[in-house]
C-alpha positions in Angstrom: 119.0 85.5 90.2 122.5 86.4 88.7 123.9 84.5 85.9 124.6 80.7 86.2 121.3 80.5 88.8 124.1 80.5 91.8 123.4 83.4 94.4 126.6 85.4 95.3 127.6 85.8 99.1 130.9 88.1 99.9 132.1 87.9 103.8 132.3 91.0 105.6 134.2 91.3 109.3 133.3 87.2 109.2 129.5 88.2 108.5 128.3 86.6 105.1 126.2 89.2 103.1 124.4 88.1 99.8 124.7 90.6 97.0 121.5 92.5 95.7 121.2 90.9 92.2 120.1 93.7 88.9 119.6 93.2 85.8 121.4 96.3 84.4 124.5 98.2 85.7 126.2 101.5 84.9 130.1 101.1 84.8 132.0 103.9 83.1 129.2 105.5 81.4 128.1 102.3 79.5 124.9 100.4 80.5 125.8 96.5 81.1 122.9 94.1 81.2 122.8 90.2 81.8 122.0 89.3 78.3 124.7 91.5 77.1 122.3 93.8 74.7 122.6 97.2 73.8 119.3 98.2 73.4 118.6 99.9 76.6 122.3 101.8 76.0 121.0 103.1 72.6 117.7 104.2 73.4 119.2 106.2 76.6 122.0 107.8 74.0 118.9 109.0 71.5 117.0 110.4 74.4 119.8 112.4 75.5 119.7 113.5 71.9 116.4 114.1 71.7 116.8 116.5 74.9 119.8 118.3 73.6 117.6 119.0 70.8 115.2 120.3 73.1 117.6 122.6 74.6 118.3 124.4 71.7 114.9 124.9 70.3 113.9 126.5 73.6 117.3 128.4 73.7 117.7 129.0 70.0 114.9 130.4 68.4 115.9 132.0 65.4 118.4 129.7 63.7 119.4 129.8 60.4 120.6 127.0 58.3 124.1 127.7 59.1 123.8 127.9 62.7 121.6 125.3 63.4 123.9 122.8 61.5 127.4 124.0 63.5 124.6 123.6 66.8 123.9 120.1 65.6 127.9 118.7 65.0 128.5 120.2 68.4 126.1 119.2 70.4 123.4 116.9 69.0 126.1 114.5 66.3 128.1 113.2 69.1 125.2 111.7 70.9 123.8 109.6 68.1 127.0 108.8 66.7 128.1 106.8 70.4 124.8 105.3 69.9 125.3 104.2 66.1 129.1 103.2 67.0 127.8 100.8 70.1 125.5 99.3 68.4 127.3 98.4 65.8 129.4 97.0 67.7 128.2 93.8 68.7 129.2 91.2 66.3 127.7 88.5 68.6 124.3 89.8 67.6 124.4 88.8 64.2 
């Protein structure tokens, strides 16, 4: 049931169709949900973390200290930083 308890109807060539209610959406790369919680958004940015630093330990195998740090500001930083950022971001939370 969406939000308010009302069900939503759009007309279509003068044929009323109800719209499929979800509880989470994916607009513009950010995961919306009813409540308005970022939980689910963080958890899906550290998992594409986790499998970036998958990638390179299958890819990389012989990294020293030096490499594996420029590897991990390239690749692995940006991931958990967007998490960090949007979830920081919600000053309603607090």
């Amino acid at each position: 049931m969406p939000i308010g308890g009302t069900s939503q109807t759009m007309t279509d060539s003068s044929v009323r169709v109800e719209m499929q209610s979800v509880s989470e959406e994916k607009d513009l790369g950010v995961n919306m949900m009813q409540v308005l919680k970022t939980c689910s958004q963080c958890a899906k940015a550290a998992n594409k973390a986790r499998s970036v630093v998958g990638m390179v330990h299958r890819n990389f195998r012989r990294l020293d200290q030096d490499d594996f740090l420029l590897l991990y500001k390239t690749y692995i930083r940006p991931h958990m930083e967007y998490c960090i950022l949007y979830c920081t971001w919600s000053p309603y939370l607090a």
